[in-house]
KETOR-581521 format. One line per field, with one value per residue (C-alpha): z, x, y; residue number from 1; residue in one letter. Coordinates in pm, 1 decimal, padded with zeros to 6 digits. Example, Ala and Ser with C-alpha at 12.3 -4.5 7.8 and 13.67 -1.06 7.14 Angstrom:
<sevexs>
c3 c(00780.0 | 00714.0)
c1 c(01230.0 | 01367.0)
c2 c(-00450.0 | -00106.0)
pos c(1 | 2)
code c(A | S)
</sevexs>
This chain:
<sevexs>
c3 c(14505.3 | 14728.3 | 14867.9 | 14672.2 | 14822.5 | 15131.1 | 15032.0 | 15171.3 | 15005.4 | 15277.5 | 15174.2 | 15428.7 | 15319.1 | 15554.3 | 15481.3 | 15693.3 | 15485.8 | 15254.9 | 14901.1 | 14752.0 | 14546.6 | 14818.2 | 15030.1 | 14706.8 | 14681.1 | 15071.5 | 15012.4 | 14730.9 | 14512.4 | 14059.8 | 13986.2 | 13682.7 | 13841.2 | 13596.3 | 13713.1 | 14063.2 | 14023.7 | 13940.8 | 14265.6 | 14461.2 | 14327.8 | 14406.9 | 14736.0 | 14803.1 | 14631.3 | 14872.6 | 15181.8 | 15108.5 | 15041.1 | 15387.3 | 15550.3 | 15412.4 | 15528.7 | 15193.7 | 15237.5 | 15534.0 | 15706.6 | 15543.7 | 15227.1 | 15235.8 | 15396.0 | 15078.0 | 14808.3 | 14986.3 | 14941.8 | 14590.0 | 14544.3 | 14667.0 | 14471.9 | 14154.9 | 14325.2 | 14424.2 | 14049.8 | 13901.0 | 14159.5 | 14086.4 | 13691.6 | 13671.5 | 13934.9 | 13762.2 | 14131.6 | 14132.0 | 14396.6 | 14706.3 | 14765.7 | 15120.5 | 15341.7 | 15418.5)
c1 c(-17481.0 | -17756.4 | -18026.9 | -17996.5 | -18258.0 | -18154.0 | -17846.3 | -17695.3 | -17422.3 | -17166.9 | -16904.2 | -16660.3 | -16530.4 | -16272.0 | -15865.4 | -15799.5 | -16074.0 | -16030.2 | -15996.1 | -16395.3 | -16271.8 | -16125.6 | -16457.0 | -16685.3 | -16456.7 | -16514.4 | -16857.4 | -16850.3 | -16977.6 | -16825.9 | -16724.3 | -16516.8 | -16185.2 | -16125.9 | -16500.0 | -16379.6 | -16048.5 | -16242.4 | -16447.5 | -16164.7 | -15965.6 | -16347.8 | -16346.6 | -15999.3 | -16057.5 | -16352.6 | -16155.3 | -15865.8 | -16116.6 | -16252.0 | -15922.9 | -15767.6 | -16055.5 | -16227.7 | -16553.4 | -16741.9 | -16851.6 | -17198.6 | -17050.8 | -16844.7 | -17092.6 | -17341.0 | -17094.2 | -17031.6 | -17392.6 | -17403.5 | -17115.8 | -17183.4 | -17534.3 | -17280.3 | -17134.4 | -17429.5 | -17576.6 | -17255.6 | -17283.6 | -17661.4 | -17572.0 | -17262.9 | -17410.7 | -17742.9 | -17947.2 | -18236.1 | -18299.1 | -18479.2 | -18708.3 | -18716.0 | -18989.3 | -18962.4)
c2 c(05984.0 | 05870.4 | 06010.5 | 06339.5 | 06451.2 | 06574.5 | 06620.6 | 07013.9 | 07214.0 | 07379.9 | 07624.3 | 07801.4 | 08110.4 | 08304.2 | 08331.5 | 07971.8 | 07797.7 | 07509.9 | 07602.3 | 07540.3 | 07254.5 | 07122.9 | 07116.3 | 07040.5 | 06706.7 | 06650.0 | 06651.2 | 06450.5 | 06649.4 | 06635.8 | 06975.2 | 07185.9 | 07283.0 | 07533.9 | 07723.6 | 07656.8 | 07818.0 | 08119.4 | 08071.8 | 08010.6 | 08392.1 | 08520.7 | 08400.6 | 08516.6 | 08850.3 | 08911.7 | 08837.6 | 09070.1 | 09361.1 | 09267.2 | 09257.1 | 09544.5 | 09699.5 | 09858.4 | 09628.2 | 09598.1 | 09324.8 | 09327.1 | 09352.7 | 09064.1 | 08883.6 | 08969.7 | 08938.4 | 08561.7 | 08529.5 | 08570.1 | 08378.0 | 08080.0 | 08141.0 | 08088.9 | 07799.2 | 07637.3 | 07681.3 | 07534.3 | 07192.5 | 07137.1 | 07165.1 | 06978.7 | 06692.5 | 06691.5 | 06804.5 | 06933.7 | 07244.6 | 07178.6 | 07502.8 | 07571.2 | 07730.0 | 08084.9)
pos c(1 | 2 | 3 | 4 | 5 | 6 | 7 | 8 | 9 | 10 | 11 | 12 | 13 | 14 | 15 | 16 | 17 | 18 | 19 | 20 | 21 | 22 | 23 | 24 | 25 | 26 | 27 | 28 | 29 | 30 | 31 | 32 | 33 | 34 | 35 | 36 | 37 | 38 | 39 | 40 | 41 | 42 | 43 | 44 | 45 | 46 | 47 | 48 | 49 | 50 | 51 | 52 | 53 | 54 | 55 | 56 | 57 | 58 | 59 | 60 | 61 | 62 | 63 | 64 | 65 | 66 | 67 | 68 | 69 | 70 | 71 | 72 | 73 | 74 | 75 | 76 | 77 | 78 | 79 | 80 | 81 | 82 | 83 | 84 | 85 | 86 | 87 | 88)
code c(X | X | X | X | X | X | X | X | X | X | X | X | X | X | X | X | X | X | X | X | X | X | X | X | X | X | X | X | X | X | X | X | X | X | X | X | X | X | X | X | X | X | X | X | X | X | X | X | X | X | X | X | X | X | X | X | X | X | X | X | X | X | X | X | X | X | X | X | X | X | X | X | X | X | X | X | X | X | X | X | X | X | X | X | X | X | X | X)
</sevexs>
């Protein structure tokens, strides 16, 4: 991959949205498909809570957070990355 670097992770998650393998491999990014299975039944675990209405919004929106904190972990090991810090 060139210019690492800069390089940004971007992962959708809503009912419509690609399955995260399915973007990872868009983006070019080497991946586990077994540990992105489990993302992907994470993802669509979170989204049914949300729809059916037994999460809020927020709390979708944070559990999202946190997992694509996994996901984003799991691309940095498996594509040897190193982690940008960004200004706060």
């Amino acid at each position: 991959m060139k210019n690492q670097a800069t390089r940004t992770l971007g992962i959708v998650f809503s009912a419509m949205a690609p399955t995260v393998a399915a973007q990872l491999k868009k983006q070019g990014y080497k991946y586990e498909k077994e540990t992105v299975k489990y993302f992907d039944k994470e993802s669509e675990a979170i989204t049914r809570l949300r729809l059916s209405r037994l999460i809020t919004d927020d709390m979708a929106a944070q559990a999202n957070a946190k997992l694509y904190k996994n996901i984003q972990a799991h691309v940095i090991k498996i594509n040897k990355l190193k982690l940008k810090k960004q200004a706060q």
